[in-house]
C-alpha positions in Angstrom: 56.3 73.7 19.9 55.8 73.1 15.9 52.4 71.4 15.0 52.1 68.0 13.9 50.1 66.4 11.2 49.7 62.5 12.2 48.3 60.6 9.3 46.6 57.5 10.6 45.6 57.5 14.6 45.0 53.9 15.1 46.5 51.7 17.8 49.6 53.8 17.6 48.7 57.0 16.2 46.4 57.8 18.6 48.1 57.0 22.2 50.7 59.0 20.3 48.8 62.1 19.1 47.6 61.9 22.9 51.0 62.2 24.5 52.4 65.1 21.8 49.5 67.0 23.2 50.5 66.1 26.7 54.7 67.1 25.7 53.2 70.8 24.7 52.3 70.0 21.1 49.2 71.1 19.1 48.0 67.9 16.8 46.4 67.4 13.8 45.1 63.6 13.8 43.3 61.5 10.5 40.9 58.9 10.8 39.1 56.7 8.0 36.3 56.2 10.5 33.5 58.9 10.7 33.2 57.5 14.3 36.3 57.8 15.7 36.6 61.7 14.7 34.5 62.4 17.9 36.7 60.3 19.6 39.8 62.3 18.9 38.1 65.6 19.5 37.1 64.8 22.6 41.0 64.4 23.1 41.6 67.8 21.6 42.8 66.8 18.3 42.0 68.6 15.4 40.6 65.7 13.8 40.0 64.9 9.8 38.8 61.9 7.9 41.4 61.1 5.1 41.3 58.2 3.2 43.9 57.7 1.0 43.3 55.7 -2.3 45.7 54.6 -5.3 44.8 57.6 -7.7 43.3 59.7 -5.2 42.6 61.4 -1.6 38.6 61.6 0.7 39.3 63.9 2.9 40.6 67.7 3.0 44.3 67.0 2.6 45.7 70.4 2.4 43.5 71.4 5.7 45.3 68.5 7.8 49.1 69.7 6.7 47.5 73.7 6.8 50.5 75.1 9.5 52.2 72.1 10.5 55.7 71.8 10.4 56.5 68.2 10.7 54.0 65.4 9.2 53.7 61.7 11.3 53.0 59.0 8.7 51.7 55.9 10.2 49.4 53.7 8.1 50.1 50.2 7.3 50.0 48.7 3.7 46.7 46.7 3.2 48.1 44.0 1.4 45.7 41.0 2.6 41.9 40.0 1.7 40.5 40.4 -1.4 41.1 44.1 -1.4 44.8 44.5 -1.8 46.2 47.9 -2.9 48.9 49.5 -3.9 50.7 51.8 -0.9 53.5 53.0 -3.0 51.0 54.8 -5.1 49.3 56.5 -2.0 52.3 57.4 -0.7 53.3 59.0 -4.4 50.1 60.8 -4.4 50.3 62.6 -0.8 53.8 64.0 -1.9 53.1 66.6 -3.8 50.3 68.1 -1.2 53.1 67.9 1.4 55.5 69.8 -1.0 53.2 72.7 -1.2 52.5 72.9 2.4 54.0 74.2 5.4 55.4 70.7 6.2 58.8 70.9 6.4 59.8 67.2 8.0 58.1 63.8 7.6 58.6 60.9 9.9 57.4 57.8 8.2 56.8 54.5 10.0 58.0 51.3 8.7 58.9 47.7 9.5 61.7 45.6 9.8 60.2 43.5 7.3 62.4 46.1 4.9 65.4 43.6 5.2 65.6 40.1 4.4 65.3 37.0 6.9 68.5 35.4 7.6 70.4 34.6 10.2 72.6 37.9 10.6 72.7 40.8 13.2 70.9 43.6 11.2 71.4 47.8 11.6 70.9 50.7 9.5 74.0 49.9 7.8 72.7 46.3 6.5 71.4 46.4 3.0 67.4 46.0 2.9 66.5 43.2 0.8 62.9 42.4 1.6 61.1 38.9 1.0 58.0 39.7 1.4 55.3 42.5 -0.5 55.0 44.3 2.7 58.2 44.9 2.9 59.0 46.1 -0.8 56.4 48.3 -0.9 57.2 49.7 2.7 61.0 49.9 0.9 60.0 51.3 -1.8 57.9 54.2 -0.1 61.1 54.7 2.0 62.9 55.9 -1.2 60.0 57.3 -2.7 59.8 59.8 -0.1 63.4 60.5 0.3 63.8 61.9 -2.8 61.2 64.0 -2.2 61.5 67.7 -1.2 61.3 67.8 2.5 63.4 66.3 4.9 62.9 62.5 6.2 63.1 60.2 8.9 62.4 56.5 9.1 61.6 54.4 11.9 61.9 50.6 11.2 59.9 49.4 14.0 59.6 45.5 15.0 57.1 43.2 16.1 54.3 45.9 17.7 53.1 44.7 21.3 51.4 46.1 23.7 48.8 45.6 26.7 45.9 45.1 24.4 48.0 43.2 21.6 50.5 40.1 22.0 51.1 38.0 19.2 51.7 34.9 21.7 47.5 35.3 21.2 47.6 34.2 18.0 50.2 31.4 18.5 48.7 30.2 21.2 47.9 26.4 21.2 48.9 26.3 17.2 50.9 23.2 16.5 54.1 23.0 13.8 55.7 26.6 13.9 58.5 27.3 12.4 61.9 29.0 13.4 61.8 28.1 16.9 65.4 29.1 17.6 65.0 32.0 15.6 65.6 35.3 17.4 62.1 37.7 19.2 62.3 41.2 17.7 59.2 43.0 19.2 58.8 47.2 21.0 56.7 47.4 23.1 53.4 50.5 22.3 55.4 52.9 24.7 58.5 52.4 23.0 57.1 53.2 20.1 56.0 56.4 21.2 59.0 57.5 22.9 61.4 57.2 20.2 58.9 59.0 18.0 59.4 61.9 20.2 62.9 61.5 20.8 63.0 61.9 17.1 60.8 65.2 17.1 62.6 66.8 20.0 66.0 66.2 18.9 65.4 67.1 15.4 66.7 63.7 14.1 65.9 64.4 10.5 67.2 62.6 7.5 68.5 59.3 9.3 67.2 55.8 9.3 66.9 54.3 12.8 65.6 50.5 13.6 63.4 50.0 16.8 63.3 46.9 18.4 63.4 46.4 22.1 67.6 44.8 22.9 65.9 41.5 24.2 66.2 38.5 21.6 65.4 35.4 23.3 64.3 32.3 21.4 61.0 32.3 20.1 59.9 29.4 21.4 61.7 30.1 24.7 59.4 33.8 24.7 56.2 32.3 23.3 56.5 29.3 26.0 57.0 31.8 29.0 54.3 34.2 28.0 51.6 32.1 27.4 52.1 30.0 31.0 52.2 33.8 32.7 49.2 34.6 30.2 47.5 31.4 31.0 46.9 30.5 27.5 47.1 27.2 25.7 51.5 26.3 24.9 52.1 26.7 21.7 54.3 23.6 19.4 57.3 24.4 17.4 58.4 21.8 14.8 62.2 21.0 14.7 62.4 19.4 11.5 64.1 22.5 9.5 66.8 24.8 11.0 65.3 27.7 12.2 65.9 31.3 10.2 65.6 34.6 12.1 67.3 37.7 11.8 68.6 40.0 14.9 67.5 43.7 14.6 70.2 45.5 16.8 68.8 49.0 18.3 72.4 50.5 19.5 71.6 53.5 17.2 68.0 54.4 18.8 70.1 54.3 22.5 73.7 56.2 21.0 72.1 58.6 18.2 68.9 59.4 20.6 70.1 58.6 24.3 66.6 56.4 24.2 66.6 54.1 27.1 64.1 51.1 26.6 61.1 51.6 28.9 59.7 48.0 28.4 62.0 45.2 27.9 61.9 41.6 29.2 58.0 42.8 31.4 56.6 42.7 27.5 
């Protein structure tokens, strides 16, 4: 089995790293936290602390790529709060450490929030046109490191869920929201992972694939339903302007990859 770099073990990364080990991989994991490298050691992670920066790199970048083939990005812009930055230009500065390393594939995690919100069924064929800073700067790293000279993948990935984290949390008992009749476009945590290593074990390289779990109900008909099982307070939609949502279809993920969906309607 090839190594593999994973470059950001948070909520993700880590359960991931964890269950590449457990398929017969050997992982290299980063952490910005001094505290969590013990933590991933103690999983048997070769673990490093790399912060990445606008103009430059903490950490021992050329150590975490040293002799792995394929190289997991998965680190979210930090586009809110005071201290906004500018992803593009960490993602420009890592590319040239990658080109001069064994690293041979990257697999970069993205969002959906690439393409624009309308009311259209969306797949890799639909032209992204993002309307929001997340998603042009996610976009724009897309291309960035396309035209780099390695070979990439892209996973769009929807609204993240899992046991530990349910947006209905942060809905819950909120009055006026918007787009009630729009379309749910969530994957479930082991979703997530599984198409990851769909993607690694089937040598999916150079494509595009969008991961959303094939269950769309209404928003308010989802939110509803999953805070009366959650026990939490309802939340209110308001009905005063037509609702705007966008359907992210996954028929590539479960033709291109054989995936089948592990966690559908029990999210």
């Amino acid at each position: 089995m090839p190594q593999i770099s994973i470059l950001g073990c948070g909520w993700l990364g880590f359960p991931l790293a964890k269950t590449l080990l457990e398929n017969g991989f050997s992982v290299k994991g980063s952490t910005t936290s001094e505290e969590k490298l013990l933590i991933l050691k103690q999983s048997g992670i070769e673990s490093y602390t790399i912060i990445l920066k606008e103009d430059h790199i903490v950490g021992d970048f050329n150590a975490f790529l040293e002799n792995s083939e394929i190289l997991i990005i998965d680190i979210p812009p930090k586009l809110r709060g005071e201290h906004k930055e500018n992803f593009v230009s960490k993602i420009r500065n890592i590319i040239p450490f990658i080109e001069n390393s064994s690293v041979t594939k990257v697999l970069f995690i993205s969002s959906t929030a690439v393409y624009k919100d309308e009311n259209a069924l969306i797949d890799e064929d639909t032209f992204p046109d993002p309307d929001t800073e997340s998603g042009k700067q996610l976009l724009e790293s897309e291309l960035v490191l396309s035209q780099a000279d390695f070979e990439t993948s892209i996973i769009r990935f929807g609204g993240l869920i899992g046991d530990d984290r349910h947006p209905v949390r942060f809905l819950s008992g909120r009055k006026n929201i918007e787009n009630p009749n729009a379309p749910i476009n969530l994957i479930h945590q082991e979703d997530c992972i599984g198409i990851i290593i769909s993607v690694v074990k089937l040598h999916a390289w150079n494509e595009i694939f969008n991961a959303v779990a094939p269950f769309h109900p209404t928003r308010e008909e989802y939110y509803v339903k999953k805070a009366v099982a959650l026990g939490l307070g309802l939340p209110e939609f308001n009905y005063s302007n037509s609702s705007v949502g966008k359907t992210i279809s996954s028929e590539k993920i479960q033709n291109r990859l054989k995936y089948t969906f592990k966690r559908i309607t029990t999210f």
